[in-house]
MMTF fields as JSON, N, C-alpha, C and O atoms, coordinates in Angstrom:
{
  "mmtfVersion": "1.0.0",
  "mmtfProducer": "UNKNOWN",
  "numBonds": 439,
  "numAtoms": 440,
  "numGroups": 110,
  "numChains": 1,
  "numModels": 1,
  "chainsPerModel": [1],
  "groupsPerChain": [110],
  "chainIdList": ["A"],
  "bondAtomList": [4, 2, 8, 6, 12, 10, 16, 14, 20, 18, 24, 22, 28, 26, 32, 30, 36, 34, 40, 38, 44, 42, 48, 46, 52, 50, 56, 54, 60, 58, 64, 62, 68, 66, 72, 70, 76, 74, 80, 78, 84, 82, 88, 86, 92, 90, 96, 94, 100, 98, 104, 102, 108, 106, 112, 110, 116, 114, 120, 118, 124, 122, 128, 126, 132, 130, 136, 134, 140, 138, 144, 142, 148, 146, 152, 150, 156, 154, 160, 158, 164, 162, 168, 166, 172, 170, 176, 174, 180, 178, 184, 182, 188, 186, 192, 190, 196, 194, 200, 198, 204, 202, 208, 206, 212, 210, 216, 214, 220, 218, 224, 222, 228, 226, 232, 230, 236, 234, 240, 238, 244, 242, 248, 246, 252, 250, 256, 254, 260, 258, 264, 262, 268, 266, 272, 270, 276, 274, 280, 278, 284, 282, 288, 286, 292, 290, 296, 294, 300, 298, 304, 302, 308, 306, 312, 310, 316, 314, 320, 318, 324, 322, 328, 326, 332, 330, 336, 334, 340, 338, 344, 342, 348, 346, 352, 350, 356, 354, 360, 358, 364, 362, 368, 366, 372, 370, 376, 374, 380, 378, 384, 382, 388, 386, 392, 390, 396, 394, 400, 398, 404, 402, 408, 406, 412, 410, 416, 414, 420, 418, 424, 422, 428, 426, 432, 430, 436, 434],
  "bondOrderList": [1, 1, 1, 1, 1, 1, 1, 1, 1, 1, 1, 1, 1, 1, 1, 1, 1, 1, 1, 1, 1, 1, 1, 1, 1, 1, 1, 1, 1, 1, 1, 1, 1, 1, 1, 1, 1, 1, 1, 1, 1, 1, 1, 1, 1, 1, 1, 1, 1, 1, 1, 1, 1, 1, 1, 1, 1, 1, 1, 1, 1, 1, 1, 1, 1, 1, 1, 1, 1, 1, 1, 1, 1, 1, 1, 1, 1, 1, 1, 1, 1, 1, 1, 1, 1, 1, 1, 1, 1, 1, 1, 1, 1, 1, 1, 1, 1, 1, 1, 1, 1, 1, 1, 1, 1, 1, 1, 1, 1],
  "groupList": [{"groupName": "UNK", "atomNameList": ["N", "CA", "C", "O"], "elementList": ["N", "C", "C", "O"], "formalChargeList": [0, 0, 0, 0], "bondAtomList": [1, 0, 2, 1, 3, 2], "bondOrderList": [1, 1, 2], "singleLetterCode": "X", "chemCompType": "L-PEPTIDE LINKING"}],
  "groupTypeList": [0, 0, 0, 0, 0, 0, 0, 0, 0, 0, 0, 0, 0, 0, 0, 0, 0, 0, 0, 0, 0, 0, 0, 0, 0, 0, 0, 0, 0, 0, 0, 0, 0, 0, 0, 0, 0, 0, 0, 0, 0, 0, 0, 0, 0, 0, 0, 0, 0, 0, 0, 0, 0, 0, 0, 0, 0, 0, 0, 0, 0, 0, 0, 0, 0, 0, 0, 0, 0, 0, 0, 0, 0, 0, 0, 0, 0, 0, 0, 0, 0, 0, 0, 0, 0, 0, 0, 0, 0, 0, 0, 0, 0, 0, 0, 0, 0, 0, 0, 0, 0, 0, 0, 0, 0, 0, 0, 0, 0, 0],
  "groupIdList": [1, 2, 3, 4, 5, 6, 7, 8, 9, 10, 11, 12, 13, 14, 15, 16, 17, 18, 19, 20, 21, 22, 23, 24, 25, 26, 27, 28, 29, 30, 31, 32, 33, 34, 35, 36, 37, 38, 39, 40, 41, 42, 43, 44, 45, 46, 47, 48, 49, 50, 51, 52, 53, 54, 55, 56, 57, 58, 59, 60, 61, 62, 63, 64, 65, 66, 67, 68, 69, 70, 71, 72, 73, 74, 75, 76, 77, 78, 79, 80, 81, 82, 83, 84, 85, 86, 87, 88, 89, 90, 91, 92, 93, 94, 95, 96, 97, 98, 99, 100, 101, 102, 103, 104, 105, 106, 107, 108, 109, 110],
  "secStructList": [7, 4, 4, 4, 6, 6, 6, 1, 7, 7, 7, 7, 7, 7, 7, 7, 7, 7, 7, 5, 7, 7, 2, 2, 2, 2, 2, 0, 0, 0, 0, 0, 0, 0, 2, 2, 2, 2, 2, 2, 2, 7, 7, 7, 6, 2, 2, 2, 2, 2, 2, 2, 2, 2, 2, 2, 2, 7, 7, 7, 5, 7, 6, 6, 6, 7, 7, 5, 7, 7, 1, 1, 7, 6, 6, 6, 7, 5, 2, 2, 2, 2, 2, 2, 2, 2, 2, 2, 2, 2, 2, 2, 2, 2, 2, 6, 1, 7, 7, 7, 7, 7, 7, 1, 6, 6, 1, 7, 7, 7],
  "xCoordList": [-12.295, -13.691, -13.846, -13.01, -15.014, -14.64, -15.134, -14.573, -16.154, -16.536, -15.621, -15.852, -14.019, -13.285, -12.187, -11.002, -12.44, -12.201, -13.016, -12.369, -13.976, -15.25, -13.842, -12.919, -14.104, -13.644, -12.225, -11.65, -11.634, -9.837, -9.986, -10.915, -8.547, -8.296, -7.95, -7.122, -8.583, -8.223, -7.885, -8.042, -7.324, -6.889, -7.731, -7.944, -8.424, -8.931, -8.562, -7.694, -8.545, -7.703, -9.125, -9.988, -9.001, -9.729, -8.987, -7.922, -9.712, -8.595, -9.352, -9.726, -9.483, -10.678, -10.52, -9.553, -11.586, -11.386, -10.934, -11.136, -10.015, -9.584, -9.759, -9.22, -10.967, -11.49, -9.719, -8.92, -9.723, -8.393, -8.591, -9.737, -7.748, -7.811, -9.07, -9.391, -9.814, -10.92, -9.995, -8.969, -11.17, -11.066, -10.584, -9.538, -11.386, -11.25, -10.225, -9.621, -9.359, -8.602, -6.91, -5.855, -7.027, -6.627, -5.92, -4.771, -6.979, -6.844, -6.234, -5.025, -6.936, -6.132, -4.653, -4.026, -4.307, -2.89, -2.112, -1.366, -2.217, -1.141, -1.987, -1.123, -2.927, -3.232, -3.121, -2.852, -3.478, -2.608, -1.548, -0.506, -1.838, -0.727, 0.894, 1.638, 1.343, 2.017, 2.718, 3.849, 1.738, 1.67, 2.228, 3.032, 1.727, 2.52, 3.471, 4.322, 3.928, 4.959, 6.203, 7.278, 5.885, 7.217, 7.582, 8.71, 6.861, 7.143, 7.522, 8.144, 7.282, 7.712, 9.653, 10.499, 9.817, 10.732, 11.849, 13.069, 11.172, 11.862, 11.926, 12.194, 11.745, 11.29, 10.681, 9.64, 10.812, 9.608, 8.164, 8.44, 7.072, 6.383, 6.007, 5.038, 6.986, 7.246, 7.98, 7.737, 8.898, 10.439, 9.36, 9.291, 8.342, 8.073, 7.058, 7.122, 6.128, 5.239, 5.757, 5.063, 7.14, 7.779, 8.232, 8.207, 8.635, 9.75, 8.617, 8.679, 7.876, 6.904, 5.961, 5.256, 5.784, 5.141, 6.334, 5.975, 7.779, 8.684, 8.625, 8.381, 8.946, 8.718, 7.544, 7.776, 6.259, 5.403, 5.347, 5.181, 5.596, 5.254, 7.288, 7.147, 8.296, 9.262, 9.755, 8.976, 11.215, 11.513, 12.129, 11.793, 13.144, 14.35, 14.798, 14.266, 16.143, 17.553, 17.187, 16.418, 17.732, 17.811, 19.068, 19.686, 19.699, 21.249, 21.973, 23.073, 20.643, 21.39, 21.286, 22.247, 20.631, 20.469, 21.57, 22.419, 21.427, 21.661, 21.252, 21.836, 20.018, 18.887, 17.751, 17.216, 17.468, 16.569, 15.069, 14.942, 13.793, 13.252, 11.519, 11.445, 10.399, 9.614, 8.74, 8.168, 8.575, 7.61, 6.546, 6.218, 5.926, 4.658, 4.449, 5.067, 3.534, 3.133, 1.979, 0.928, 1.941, 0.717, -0.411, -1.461, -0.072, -1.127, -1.926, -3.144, -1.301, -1.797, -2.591, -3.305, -2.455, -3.096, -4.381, -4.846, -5.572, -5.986, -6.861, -6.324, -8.291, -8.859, -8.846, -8.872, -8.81, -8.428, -7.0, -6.689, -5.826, -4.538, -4.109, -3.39, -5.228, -4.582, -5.115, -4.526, -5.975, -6.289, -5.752, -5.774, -4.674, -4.046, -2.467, -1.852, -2.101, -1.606, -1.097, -0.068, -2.818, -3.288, -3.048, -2.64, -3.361, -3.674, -2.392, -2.219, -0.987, 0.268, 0.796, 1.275, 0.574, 1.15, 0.622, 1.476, -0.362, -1.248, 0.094, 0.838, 0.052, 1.008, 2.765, 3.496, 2.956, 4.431, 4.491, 5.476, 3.454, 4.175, 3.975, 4.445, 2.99, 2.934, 4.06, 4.23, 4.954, 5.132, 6.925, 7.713, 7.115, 8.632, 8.999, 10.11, 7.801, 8.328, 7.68, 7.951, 6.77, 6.013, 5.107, 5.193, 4.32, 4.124, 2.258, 2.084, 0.997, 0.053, -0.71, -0.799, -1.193, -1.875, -3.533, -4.116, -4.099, -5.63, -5.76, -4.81, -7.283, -7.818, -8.262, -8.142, -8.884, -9.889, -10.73, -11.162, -11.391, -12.727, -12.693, -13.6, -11.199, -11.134, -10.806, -10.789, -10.417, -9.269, -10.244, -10.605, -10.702, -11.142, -9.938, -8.789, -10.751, -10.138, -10.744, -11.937, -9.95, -10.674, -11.081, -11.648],
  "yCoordList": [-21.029, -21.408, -22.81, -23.647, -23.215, -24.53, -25.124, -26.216, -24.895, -26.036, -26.907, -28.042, -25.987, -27.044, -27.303, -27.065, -27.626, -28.471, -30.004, -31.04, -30.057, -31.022, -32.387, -32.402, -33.183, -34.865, -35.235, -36.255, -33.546, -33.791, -33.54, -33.4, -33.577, -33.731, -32.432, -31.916, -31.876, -30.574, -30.315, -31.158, -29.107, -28.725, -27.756, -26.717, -28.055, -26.799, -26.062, -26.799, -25.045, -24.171, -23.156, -22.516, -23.268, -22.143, -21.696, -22.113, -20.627, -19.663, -18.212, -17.557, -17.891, -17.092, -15.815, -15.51, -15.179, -13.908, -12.868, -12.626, -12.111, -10.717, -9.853, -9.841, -8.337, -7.233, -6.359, -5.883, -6.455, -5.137, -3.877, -3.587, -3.021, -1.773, -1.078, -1.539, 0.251, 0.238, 1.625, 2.243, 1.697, 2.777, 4.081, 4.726, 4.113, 5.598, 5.662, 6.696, 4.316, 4.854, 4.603, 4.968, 4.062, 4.152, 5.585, 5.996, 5.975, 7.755, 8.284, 8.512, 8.461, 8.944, 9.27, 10.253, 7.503, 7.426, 8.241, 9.13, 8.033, 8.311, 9.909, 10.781, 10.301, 11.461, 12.868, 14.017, 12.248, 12.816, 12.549, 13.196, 11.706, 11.363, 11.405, 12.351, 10.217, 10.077, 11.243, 11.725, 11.423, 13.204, 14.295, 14.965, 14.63, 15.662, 15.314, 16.202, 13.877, 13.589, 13.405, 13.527, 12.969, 12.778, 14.643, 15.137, 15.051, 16.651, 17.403, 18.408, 17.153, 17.659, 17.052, 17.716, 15.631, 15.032, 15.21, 15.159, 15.424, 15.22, 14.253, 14.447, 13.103, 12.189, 11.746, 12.391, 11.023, 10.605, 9.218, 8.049, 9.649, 9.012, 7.635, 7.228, 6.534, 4.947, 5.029, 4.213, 6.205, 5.876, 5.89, 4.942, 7.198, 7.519, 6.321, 5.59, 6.059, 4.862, 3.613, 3.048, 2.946, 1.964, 2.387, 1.549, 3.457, 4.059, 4.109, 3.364, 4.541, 4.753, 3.738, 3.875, 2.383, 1.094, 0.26, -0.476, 0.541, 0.066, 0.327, -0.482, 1.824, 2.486, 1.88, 1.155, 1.767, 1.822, 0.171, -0.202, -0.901, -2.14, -2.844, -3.911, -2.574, -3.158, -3.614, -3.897, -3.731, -4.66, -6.031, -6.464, -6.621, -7.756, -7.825, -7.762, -8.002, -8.401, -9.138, -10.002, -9.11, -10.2, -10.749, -9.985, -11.704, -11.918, -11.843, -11.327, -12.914, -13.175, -11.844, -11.727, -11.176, -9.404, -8.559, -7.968, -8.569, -7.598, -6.679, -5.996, -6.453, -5.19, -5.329, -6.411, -4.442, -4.467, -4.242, -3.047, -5.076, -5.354, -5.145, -5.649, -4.233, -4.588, -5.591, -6.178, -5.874, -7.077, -7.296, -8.46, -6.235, -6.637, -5.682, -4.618, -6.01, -5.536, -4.639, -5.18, -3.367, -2.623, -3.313, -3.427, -3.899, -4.548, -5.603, -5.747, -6.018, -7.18, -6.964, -7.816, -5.505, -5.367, -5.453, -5.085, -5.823, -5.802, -4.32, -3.543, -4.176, -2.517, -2.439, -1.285, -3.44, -2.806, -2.649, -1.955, -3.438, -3.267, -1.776, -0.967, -1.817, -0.131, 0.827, 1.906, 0.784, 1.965, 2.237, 3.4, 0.942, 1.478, 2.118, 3.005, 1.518, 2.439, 3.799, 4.407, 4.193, 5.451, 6.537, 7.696, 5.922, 6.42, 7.02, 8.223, 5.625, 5.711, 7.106, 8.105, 6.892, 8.055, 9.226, 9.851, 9.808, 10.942, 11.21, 12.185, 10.51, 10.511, 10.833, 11.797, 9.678, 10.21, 11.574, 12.309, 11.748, 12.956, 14.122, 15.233, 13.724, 15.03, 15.416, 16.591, 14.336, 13.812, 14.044, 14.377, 13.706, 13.112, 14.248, 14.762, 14.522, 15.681, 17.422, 18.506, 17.189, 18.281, 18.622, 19.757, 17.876, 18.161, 17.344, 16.139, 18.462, 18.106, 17.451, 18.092, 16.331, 15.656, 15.843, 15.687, 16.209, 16.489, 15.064, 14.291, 14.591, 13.484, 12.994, 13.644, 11.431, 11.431, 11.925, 12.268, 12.231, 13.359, 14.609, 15.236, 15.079, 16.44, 17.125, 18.295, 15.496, 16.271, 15.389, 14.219, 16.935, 16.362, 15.107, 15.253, 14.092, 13.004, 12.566, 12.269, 12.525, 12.692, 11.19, 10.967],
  "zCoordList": [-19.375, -19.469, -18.911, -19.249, -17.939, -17.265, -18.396, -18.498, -19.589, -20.47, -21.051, -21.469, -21.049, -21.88, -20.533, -20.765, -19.597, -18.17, -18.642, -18.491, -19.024, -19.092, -19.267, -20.081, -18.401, -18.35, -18.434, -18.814, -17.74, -17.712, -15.947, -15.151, -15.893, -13.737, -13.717, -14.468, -12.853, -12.186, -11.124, -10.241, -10.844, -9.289, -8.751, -9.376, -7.256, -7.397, -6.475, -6.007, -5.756, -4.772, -3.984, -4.584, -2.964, -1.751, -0.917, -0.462, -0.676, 0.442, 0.538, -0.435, 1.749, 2.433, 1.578, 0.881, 1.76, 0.89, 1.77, 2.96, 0.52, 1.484, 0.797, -0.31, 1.423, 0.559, 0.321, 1.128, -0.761, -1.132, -0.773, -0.429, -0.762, -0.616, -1.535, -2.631, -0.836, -2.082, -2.941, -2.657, -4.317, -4.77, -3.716, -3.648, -3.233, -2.225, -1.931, -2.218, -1.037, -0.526, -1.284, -0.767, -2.293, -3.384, -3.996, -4.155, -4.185, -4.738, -3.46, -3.408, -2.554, -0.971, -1.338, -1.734, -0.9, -0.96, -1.974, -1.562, -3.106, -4.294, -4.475, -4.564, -4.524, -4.977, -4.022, -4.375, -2.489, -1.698, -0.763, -0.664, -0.191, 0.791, 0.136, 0.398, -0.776, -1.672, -2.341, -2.391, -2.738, -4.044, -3.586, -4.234, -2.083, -0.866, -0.455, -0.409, 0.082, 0.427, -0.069, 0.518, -1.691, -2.718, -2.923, -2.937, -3.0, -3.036, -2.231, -2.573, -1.074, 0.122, 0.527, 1.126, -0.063, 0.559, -0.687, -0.531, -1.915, -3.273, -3.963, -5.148, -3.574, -4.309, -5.472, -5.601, -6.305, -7.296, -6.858, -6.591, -6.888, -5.982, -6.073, -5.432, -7.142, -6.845, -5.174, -4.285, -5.051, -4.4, -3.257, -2.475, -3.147, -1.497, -1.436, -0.448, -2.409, -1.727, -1.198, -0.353, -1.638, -1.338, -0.141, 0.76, 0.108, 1.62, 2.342, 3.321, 2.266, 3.467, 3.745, 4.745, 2.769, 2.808, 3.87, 4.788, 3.535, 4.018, 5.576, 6.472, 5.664, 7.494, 7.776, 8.743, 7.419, 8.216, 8.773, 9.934, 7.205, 7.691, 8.272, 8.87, 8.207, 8.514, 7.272, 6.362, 7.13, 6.095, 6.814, 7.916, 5.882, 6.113, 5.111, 4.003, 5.491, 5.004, 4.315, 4.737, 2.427, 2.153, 1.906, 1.164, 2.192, 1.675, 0.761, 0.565, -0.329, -1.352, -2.308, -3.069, -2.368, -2.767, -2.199, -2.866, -0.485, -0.122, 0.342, 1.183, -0.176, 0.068, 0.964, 1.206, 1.352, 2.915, 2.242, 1.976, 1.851, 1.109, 2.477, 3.598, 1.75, 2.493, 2.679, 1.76, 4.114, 4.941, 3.901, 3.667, 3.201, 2.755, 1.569, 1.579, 0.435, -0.52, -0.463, -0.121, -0.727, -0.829, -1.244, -0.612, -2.649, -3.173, -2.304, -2.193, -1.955, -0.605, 0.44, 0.969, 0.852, 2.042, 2.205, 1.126, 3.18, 3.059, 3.736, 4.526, 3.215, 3.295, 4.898, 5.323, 5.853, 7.286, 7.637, 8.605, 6.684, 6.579, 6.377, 6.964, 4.794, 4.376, 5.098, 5.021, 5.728, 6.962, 7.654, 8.056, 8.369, 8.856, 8.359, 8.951, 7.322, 6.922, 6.739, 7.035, 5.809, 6.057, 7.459, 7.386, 8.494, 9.819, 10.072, 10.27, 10.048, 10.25, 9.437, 9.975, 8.015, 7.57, 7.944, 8.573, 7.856, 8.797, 10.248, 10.352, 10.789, 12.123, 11.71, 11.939, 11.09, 10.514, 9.664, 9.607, 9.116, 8.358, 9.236, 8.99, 10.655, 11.341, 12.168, 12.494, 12.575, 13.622, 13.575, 14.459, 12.157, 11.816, 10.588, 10.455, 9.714, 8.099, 8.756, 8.238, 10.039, 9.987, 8.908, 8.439, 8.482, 7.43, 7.48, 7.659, 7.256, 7.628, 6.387, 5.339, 6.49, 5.25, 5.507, 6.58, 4.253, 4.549, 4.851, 4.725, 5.37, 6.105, 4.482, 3.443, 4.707, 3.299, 3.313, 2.212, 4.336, 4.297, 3.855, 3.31, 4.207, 3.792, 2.7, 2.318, 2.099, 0.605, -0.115, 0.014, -1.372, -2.671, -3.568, -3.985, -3.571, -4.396, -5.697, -5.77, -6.7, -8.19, -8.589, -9.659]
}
């Protein structure tokens, strides 16, 4: 609450806004994309959203781990980030699993 800020030093912080992924495409992902793909591949669908966040955006090495870690966080992206995303997987799963994903237009999303 800033009232009890009142006559102490503060910090204050800006930094441009970035729209997140929306609802819609939200559900998309995990309800279908995700949902078909962990099933199709066998997976449980933490493993495929990380693997396929991983393929689509790149990872890197980390040393002191060991483990090949992805470039970027879902959560992070932003809603023209996760489109493309979206787009990518549409393509990979046609492309690489055979495997056809309804569009968001096409697939009822709850």
């Amino acid at each position: 609450e800033v009232k009890k800020l009142s006559g102490k030093r503060v910090d204050v912080t800006v930094k441009q806004h970035r729209d997140k992924r929306s609802d819609r495409q939200n559900r998309w992902w995990w309800g279908v994309a995700v949902e078909l793909l962990a099933d199709e591949c066998g997976y449980d669908r933490e493993s495929m959203h990380y693997a396929l966040v991983a393929k689509c955006f790149g990872t890197t090495h980390d040393e002191r781990s060991g483990l090949d870690v992805p470039n970027v966080r879902s959560s992070r992206l932003t809603t023209k980030q996760f489109s493309e995303l979206m787009e990518w997987v549409v393509v990979f799963a046609a492309t690489e699993l055979n495997v056809r994903l309804p569009l968001p237009d096409e697939a009822e999303v709850a």
